[in-house]
N, CA, C and O atoms as a GROMACS GRO file, in nm:
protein
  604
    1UNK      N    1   0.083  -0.117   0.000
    1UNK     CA    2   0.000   0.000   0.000
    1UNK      C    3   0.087   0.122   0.000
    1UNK      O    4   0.176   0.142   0.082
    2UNK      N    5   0.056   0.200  -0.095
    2UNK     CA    6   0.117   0.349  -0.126
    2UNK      C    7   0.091   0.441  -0.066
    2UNK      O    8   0.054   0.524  -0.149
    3UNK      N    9   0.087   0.470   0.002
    3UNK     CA   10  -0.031   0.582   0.105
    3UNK      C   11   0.108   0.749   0.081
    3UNK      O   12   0.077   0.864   0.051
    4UNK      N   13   0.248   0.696   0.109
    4UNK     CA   14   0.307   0.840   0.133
    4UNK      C   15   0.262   0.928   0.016
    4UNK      O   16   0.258   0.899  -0.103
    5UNK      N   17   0.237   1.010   0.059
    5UNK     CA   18   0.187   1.190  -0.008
    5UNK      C   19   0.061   1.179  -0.042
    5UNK      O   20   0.035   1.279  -0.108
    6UNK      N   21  -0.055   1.095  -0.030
    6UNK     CA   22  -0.155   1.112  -0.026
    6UNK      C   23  -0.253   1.050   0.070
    6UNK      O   24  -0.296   0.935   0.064
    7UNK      N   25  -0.289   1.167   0.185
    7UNK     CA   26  -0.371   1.134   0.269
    7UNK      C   27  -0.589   1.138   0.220
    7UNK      O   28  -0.664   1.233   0.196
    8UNK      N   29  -0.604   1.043   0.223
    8UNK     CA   30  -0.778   1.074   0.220
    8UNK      C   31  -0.796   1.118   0.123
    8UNK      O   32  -0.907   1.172   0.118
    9UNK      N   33  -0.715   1.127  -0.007
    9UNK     CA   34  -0.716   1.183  -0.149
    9UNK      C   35  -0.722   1.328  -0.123
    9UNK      O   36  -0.826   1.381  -0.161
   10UNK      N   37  -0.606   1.428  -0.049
   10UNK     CA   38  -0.562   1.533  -0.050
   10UNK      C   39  -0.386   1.486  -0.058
   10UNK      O   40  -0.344   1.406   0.026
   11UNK      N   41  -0.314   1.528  -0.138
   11UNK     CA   42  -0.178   1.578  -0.164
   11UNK      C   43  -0.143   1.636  -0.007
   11UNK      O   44  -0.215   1.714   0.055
   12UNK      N   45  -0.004   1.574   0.045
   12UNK     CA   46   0.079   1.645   0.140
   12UNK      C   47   0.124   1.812   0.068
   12UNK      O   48   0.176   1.832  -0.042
   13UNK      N   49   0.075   1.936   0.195
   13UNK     CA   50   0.064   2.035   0.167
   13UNK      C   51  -0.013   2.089   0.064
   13UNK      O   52   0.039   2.168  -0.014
   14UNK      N   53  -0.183   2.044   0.050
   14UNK     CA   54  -0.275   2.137   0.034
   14UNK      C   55  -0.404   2.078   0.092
   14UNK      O   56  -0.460   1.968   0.084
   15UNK      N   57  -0.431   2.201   0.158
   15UNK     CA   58  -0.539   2.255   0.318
   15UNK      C   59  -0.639   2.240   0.238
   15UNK      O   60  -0.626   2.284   0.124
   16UNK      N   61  -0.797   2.159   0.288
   16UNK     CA   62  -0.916   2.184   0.249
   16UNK      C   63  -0.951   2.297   0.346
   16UNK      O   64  -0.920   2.332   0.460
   17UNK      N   65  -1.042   2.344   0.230
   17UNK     CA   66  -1.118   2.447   0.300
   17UNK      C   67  -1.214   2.544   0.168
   17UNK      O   68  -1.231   2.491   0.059
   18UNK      N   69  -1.266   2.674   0.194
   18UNK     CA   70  -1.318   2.760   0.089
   18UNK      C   71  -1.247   2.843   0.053
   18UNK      O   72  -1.190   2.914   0.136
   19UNK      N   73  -1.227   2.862  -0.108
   19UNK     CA   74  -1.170   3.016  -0.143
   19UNK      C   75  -1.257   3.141  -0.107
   19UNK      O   76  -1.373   3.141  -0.065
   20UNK      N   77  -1.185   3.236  -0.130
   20UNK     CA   78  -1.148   3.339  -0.140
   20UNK      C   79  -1.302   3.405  -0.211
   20UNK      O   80  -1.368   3.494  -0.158
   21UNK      N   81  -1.338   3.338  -0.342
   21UNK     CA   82  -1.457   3.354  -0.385
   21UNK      C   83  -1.552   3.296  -0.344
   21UNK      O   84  -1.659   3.353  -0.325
   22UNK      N   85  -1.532   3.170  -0.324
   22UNK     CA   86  -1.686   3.086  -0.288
   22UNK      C   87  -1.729   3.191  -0.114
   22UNK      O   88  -1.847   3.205  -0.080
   23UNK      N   89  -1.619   3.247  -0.035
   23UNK     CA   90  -1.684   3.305   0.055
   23UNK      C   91  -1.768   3.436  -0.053
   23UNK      O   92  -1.884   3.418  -0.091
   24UNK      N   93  -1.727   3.500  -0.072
   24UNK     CA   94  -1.771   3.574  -0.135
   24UNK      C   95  -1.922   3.588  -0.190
   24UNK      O   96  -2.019   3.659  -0.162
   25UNK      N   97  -1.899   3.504  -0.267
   25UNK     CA   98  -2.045   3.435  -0.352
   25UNK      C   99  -2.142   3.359  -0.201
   25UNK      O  100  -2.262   3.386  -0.208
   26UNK      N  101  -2.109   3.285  -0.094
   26UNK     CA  102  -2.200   3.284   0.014
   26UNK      C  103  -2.263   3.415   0.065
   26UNK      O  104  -2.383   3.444   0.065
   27UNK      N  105  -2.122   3.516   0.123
   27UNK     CA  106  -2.196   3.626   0.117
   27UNK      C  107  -2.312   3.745   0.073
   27UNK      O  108  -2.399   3.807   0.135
   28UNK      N  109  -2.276   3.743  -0.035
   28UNK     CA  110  -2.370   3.749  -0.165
   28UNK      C  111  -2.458   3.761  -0.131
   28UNK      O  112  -2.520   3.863  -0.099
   29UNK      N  113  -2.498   3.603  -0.130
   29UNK     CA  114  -2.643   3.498  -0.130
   29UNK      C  115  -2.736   3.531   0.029
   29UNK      O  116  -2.859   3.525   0.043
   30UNK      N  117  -2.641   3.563   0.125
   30UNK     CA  118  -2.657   3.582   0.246
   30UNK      C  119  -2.727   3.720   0.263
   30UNK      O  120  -2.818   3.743   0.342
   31UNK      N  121  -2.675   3.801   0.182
   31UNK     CA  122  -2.664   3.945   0.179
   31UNK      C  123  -2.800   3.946   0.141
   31UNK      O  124  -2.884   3.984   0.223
   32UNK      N  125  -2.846   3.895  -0.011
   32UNK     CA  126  -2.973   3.967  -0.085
   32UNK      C  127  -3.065   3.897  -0.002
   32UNK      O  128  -3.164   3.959   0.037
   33UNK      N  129  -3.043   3.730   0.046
   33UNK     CA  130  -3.158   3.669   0.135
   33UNK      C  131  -3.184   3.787   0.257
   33UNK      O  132  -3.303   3.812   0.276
   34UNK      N  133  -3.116   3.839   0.315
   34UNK     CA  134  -3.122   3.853   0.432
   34UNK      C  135  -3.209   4.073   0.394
   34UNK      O  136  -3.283   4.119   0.481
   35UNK      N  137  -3.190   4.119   0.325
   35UNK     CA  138  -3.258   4.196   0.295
   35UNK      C  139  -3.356   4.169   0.205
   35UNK      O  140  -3.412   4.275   0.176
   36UNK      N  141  -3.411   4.059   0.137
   36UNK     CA  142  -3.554   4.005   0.124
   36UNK      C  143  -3.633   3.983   0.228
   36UNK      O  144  -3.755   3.979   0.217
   37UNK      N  145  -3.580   3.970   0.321
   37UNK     CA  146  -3.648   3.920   0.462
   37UNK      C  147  -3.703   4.004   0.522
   37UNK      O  148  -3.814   3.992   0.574
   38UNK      N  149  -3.585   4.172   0.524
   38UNK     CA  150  -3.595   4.293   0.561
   38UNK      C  151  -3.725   4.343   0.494
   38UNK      O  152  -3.826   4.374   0.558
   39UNK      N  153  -3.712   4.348   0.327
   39UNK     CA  154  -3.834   4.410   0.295
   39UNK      C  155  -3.981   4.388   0.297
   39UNK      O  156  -4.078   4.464   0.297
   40UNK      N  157  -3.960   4.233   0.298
   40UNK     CA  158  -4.092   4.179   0.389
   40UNK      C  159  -4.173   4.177   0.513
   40UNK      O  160  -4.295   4.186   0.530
   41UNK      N  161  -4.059   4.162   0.611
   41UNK     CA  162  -4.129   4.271   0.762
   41UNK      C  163  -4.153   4.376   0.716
   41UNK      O  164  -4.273   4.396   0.700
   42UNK      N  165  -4.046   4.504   0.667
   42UNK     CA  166  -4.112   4.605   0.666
   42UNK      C  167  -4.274   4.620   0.619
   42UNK      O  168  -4.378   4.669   0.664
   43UNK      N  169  -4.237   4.557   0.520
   43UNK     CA  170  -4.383   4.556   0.431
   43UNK      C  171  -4.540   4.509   0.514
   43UNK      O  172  -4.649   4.568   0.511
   44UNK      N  173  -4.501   4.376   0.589
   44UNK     CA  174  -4.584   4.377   0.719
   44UNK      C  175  -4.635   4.469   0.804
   44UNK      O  176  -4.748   4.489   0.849
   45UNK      N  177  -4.471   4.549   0.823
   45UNK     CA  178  -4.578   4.660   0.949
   45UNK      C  179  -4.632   4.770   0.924
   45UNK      O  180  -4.705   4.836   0.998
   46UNK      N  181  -4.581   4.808   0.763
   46UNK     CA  182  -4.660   4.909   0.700
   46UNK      C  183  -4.800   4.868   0.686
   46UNK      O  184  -4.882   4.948   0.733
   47UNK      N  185  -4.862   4.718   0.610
   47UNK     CA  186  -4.991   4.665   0.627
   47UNK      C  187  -5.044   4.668   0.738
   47UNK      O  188  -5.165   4.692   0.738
   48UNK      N  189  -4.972   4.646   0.873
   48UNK     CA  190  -5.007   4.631   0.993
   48UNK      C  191  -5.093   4.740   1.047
   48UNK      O  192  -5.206   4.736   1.095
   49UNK      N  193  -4.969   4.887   1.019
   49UNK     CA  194  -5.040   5.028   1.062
   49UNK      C  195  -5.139   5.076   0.994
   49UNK      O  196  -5.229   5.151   1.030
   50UNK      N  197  -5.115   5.020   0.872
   50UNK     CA  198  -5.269   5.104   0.770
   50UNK      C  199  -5.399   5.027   0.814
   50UNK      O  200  -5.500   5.092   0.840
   51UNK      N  201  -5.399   4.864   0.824
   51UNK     CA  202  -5.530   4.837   0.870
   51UNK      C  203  -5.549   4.865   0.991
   51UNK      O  204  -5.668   4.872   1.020
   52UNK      N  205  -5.432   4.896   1.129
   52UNK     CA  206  -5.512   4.977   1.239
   52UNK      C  207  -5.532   5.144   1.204
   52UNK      O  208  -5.584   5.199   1.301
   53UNK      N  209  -5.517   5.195   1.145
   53UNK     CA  210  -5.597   5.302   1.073
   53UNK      C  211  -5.723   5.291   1.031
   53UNK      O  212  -5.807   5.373   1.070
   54UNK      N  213  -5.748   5.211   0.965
   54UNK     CA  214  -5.856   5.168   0.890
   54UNK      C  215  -5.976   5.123   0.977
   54UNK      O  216  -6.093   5.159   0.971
   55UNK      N  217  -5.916   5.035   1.059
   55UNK     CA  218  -5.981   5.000   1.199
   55UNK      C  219  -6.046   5.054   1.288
   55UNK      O  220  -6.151   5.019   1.340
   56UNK      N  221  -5.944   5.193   1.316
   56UNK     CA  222  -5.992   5.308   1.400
   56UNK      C  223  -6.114   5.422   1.308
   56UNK      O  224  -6.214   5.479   1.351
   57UNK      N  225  -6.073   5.422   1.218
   57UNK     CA  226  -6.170   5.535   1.134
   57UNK      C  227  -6.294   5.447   1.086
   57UNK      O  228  -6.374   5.523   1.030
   58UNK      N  229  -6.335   5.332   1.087
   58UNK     CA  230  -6.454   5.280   1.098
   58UNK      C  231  -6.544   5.251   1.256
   58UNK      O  232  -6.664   5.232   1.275
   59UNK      N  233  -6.413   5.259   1.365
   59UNK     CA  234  -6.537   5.210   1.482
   59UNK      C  235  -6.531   5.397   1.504
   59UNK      O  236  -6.624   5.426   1.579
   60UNK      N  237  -6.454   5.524   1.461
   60UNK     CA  238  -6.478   5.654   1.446
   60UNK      C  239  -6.645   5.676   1.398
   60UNK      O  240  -6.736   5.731   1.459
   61UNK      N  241  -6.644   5.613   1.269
   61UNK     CA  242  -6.769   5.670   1.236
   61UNK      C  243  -6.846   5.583   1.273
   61UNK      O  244  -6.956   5.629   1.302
   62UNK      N  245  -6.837   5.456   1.287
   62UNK     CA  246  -6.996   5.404   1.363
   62UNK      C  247  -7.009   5.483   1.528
   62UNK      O  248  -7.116   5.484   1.588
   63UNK      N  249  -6.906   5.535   1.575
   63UNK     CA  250  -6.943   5.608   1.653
   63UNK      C  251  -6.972   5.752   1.632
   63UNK      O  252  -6.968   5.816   1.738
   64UNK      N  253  -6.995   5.810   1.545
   64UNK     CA  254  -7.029   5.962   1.478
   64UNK      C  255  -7.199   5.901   1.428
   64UNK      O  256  -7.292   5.982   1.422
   65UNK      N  257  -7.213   5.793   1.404
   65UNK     CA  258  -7.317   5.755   1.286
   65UNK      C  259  -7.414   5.768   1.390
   65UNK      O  260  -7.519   5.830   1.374
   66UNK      N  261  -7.374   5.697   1.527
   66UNK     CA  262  -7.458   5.627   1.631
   66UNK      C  263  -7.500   5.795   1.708
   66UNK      O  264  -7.609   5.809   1.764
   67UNK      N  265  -7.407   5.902   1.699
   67UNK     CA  266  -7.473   5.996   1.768
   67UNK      C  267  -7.526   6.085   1.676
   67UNK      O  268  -7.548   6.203   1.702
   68UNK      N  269  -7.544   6.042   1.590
   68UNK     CA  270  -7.681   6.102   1.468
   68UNK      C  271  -7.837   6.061   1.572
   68UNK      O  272  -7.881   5.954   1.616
   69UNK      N  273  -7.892   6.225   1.580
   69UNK     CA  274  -8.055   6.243   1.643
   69UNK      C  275  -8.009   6.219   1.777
   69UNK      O  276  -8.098   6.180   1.853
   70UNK      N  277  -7.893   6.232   1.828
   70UNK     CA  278  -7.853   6.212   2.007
   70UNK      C  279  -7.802   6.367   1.996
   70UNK      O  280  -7.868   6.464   2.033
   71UNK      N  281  -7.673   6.368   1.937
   71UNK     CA  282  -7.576   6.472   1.981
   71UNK      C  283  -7.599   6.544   1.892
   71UNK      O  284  -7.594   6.663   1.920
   72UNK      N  285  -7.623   6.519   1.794
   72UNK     CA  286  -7.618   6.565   1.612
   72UNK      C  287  -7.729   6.560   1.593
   72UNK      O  288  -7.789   6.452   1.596
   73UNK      N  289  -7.799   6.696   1.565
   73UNK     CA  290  -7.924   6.690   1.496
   73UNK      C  291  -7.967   6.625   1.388
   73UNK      O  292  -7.912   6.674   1.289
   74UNK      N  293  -8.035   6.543   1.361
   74UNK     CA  294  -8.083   6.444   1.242
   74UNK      C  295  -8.190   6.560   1.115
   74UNK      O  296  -8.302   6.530   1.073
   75UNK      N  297  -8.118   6.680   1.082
   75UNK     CA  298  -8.220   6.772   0.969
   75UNK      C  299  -8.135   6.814   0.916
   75UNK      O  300  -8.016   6.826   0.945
   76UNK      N  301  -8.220   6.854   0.793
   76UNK     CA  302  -8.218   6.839   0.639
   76UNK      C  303  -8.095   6.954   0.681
   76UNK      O  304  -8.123   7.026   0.777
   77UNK      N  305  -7.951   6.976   0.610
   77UNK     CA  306  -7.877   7.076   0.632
   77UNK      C  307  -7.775   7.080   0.721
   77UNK      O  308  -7.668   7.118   0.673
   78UNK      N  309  -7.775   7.046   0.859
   78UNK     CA  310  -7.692   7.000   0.919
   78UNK      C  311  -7.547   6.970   0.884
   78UNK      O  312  -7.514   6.877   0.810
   79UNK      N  313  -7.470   7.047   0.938
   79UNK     CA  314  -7.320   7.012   0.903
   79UNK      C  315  -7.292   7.007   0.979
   79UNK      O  316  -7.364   7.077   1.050
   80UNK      N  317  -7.172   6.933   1.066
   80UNK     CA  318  -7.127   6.916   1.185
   80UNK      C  319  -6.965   6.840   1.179
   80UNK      O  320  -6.952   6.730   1.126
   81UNK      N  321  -6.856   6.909   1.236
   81UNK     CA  322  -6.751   6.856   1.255
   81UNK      C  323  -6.653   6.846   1.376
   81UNK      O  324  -6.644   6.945   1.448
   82UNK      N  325  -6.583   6.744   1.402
   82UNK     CA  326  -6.486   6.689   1.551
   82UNK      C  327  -6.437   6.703   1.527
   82UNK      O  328  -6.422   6.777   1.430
   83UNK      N  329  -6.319   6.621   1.616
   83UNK     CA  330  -6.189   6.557   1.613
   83UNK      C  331  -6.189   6.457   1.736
   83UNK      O  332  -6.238   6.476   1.847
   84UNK      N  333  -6.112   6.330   1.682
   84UNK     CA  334  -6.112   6.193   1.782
   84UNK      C  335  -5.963   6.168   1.758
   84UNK      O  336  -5.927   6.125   1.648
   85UNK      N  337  -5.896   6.187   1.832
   85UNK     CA  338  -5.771   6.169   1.837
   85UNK      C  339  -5.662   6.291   1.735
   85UNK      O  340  -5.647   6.414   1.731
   86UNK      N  341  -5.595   6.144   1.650
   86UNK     CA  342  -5.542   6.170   1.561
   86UNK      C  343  -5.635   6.216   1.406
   86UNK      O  344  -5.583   6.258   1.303
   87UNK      N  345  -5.777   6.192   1.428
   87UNK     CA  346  -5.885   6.189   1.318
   87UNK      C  347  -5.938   6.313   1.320
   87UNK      O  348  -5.968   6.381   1.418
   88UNK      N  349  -5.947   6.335   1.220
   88UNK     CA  350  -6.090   6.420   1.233
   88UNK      C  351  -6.220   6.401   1.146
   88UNK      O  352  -6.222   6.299   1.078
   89UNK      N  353  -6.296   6.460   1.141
   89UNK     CA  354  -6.435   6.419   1.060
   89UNK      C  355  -6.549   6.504   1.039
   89UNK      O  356  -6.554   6.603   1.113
   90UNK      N  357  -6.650   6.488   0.949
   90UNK     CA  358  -6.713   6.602   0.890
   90UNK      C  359  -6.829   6.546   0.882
   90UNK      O  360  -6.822   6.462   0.794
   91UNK      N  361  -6.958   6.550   0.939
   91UNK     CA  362  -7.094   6.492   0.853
   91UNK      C  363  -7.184   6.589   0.821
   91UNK      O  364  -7.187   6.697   0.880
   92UNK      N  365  -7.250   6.564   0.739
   92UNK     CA  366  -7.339   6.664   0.663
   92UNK      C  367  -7.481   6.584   0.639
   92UNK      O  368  -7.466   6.491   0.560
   93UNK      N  369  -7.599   6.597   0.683
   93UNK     CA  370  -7.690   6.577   0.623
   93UNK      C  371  -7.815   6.622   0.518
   93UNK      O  372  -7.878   6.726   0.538
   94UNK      N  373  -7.837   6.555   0.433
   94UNK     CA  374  -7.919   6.659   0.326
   94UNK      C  375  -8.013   6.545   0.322
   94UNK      O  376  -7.992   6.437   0.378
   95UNK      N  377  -8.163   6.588   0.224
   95UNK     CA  378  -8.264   6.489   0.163
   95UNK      C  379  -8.238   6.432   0.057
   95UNK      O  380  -8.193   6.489  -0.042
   96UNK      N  381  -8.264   6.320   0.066
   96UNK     CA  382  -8.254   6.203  -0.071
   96UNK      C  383  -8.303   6.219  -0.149
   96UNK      O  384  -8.425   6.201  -0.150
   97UNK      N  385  -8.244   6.255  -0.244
   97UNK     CA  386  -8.301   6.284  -0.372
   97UNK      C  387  -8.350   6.153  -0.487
   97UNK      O  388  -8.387   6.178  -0.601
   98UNK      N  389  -8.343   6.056  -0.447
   98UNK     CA  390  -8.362   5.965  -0.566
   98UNK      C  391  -8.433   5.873  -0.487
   98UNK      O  392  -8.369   5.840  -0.387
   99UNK      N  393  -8.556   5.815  -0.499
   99UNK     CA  394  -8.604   5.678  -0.465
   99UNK      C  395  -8.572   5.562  -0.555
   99UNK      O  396  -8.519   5.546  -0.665
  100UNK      N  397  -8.639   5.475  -0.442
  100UNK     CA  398  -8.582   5.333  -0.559
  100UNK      C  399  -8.665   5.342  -0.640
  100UNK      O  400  -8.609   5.352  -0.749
  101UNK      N  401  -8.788   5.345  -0.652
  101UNK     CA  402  -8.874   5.288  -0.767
  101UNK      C  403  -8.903   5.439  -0.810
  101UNK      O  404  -9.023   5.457  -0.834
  102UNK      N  405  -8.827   5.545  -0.824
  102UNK     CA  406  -8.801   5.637  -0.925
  102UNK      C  407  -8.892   5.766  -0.868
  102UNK      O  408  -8.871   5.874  -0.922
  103UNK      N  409  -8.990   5.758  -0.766
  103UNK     CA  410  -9.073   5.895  -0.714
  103UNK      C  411  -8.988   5.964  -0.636
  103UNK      O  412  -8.888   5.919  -0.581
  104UNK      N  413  -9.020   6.049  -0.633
  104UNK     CA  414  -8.963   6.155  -0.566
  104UNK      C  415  -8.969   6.128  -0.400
  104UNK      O  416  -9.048   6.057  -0.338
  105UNK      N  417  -8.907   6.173  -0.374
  105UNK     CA  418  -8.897   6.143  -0.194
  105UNK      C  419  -8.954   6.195  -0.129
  105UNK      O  420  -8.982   6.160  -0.015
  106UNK      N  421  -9.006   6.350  -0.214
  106UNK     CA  422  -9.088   6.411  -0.110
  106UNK      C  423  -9.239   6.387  -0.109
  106UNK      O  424  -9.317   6.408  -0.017
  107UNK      N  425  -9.266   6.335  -0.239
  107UNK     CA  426  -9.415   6.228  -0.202
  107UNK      C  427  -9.373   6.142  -0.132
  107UNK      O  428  -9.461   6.140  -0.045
  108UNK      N  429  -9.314   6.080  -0.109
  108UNK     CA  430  -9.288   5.964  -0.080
  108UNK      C  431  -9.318   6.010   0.101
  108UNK      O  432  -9.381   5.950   0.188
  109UNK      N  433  -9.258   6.117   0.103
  109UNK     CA  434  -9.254   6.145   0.227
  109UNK      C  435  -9.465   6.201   0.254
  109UNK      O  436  -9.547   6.159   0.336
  110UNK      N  437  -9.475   6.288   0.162
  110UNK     CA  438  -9.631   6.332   0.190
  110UNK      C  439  -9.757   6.184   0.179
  110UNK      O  440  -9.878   6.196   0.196
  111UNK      N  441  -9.683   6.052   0.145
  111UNK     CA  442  -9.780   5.963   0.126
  111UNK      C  443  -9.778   5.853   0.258
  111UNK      O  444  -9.867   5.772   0.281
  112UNK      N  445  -9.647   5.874   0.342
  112UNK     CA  446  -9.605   5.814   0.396
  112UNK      C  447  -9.615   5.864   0.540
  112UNK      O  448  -9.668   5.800   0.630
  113UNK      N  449  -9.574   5.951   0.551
  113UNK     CA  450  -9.496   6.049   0.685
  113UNK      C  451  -9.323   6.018   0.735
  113UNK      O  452  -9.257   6.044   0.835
  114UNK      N  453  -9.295   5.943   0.596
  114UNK     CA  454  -9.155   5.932   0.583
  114UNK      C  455  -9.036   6.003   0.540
  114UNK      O  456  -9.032   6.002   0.417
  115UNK      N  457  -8.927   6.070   0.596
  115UNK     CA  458  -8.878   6.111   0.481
  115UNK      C  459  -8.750   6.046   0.510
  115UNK      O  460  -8.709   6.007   0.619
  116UNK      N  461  -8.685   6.041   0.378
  116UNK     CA  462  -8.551   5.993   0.362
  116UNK      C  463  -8.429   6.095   0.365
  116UNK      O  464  -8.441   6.202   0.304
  117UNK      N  465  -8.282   6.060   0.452
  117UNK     CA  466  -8.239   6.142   0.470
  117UNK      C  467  -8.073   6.056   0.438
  117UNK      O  468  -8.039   5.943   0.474
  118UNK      N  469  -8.002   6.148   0.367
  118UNK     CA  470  -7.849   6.115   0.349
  118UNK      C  471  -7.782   6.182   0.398
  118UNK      O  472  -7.774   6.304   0.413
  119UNK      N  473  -7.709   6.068   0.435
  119UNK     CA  474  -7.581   6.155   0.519
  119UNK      C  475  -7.476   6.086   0.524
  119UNK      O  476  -7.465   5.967   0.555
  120UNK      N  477  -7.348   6.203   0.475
  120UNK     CA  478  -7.200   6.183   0.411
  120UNK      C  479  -7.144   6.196   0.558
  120UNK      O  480  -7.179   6.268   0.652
  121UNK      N  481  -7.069   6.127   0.547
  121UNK     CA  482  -6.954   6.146   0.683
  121UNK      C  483  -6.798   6.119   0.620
  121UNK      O  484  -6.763   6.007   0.585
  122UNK      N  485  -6.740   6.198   0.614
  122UNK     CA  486  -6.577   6.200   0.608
  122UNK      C  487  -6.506   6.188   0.709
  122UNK      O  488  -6.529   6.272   0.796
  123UNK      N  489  -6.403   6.093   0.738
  123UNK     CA  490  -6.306   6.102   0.842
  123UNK      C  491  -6.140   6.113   0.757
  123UNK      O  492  -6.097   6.027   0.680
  124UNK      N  493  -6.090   6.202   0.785
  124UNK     CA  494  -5.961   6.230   0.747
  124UNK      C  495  -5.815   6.193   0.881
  124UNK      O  496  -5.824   6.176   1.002
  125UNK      N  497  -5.734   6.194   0.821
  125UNK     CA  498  -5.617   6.141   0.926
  125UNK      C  499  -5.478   6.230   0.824
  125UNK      O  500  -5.475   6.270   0.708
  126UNK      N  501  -5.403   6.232   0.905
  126UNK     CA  502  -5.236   6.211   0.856
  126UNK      C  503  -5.202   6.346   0.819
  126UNK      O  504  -5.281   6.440   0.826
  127UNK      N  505  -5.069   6.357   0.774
  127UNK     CA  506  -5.035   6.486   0.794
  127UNK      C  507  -5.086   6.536   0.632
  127UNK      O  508  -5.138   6.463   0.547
  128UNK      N  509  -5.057   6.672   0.618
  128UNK     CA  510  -5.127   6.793   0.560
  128UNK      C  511  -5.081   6.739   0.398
  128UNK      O  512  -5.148   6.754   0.296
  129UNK      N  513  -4.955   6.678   0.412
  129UNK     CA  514  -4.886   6.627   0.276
  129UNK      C  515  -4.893   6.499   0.211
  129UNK      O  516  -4.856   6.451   0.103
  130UNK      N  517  -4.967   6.450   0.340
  130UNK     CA  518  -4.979   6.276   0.274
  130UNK      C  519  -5.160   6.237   0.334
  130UNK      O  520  -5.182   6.124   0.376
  131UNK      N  521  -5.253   6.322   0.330
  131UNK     CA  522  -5.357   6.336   0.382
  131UNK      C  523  -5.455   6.202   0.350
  131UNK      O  524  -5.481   6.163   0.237
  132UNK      N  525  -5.494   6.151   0.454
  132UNK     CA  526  -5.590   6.020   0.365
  132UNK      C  527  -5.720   6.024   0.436
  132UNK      O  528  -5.730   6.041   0.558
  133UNK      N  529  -5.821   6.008   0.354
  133UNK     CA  530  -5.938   6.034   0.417
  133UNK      C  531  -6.052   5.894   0.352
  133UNK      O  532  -6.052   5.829   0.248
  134UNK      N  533  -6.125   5.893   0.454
  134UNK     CA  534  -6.241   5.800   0.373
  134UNK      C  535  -6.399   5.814   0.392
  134UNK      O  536  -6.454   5.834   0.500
  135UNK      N  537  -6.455   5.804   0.285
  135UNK     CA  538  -6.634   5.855   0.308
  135UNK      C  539  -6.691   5.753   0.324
  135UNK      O  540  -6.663   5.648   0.266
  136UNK      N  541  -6.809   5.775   0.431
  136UNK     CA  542  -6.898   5.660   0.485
  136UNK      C  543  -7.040   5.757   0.427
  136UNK      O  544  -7.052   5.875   0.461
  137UNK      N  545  -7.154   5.681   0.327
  137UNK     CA  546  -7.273   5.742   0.304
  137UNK      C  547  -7.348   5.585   0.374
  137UNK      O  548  -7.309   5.471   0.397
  138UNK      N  549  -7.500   5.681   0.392
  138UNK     CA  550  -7.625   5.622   0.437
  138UNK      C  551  -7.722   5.652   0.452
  138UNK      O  552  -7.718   5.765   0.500
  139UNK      N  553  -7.817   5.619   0.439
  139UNK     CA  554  -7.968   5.705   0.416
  139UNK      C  555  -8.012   5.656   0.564
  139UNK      O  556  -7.979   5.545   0.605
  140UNK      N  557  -8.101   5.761   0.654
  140UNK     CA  558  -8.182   5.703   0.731
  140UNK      C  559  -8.350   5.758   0.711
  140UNK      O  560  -8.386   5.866   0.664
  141UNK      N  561  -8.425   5.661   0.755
  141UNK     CA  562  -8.548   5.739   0.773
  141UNK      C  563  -8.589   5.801   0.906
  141UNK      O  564  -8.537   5.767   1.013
  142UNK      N  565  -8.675   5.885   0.897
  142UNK     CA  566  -8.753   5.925   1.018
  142UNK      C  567  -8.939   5.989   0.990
  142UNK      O  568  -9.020   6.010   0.901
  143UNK      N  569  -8.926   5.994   1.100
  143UNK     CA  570  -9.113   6.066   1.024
  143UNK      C  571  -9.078   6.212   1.015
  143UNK      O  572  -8.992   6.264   1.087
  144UNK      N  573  -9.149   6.276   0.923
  144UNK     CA  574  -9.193   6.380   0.867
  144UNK      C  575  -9.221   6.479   0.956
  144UNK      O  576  -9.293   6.440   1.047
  145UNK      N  577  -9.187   6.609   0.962
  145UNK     CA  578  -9.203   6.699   0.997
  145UNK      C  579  -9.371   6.745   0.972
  145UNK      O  580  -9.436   6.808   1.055
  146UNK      N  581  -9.420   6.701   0.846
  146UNK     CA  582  -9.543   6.730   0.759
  146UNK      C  583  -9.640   6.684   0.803
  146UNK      O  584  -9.648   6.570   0.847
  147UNK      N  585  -9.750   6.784   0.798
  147UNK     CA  586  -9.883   6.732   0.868
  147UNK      C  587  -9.936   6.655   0.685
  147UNK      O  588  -9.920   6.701   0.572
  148UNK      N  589  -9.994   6.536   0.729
  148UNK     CA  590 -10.053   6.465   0.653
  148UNK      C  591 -10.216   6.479   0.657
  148UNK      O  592 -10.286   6.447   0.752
  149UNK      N  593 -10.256   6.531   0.541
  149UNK     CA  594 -10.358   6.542   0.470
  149UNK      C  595 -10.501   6.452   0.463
  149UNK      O  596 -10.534   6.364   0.383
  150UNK      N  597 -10.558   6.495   0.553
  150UNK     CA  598 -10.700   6.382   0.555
  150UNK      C  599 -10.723   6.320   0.431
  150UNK      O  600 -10.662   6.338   0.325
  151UNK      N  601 -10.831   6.235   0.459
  151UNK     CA  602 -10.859   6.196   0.328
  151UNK      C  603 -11.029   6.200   0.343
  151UNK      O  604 -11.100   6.170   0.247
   0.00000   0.00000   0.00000
């Protein structure tokens, strides 16, 4: 058996190990993985903060909606605006102009003692340069101010 100058199929005097490049090229690989990773959390907690935004400016206006005819007068004209925190918000109510089956609302209202009423609510957030806002509409009814007409 021949064994002098070759141990384990390495030559006496040359070292296993990695060059010079293959570190390199790991690095690399290490490098772009490891800021793919980065831009994906980030990207998470940007999703994260916008749907608790989103979150907050809807239980905002079901709480603006809910003090419609409490705090907020429920008539035709009505404009009214807060602030809830970081939010602020705007509602406006006017009369519905369009029925479903195409009459006018204000028969609708003289046949009924109904009238129909819309109302826009805006809640805005964020600073003056990157401003984001979102509109909540809804019709409510109530009875009529209108004395109804014998028959």
């Amino acid at each position: 058996m021949k064994m002098a100058g070759n141990i384990s199929g390495l030559r006496l005097g040359q070292q296993g190990g990695f060059t010079l490049l293959e570190v390199l090229l790991a690095f690399v690989v290490f490098a772009l993985s490891f800021t793919v990773v980065l831009e994906i959390l980030s990207g998470s907690m940007r999703n994260t903060v916008r749907a608790r935004e989103y979150t907050e400016v809807a239980l905002i206006a079901q709480s603006v909606m809910d003090q419609l005819g409490l705090d907020i007068p429920l008539e035709v004209g009505t404009t009214q605006s807060g602030e809830s925190g970081n939010y602020e918000w705007n509602v406006s109510v006017e009369s519905y102009e369009e029925a479903v089956d195409g009459s006018d609302s204000i028969q609708l209202a003289e046949l009924t003692g109904i009238e129909l009423l819309e109302i826009e609510l805006v809640v805005s957030w964020g600073e003056s340069a990157r401003k984001k806002s979102n509109t909540f509409n809804t019709i409510r009814a109530m009875l009529s101010n209108r004395v109804l007409a014998n028959p």
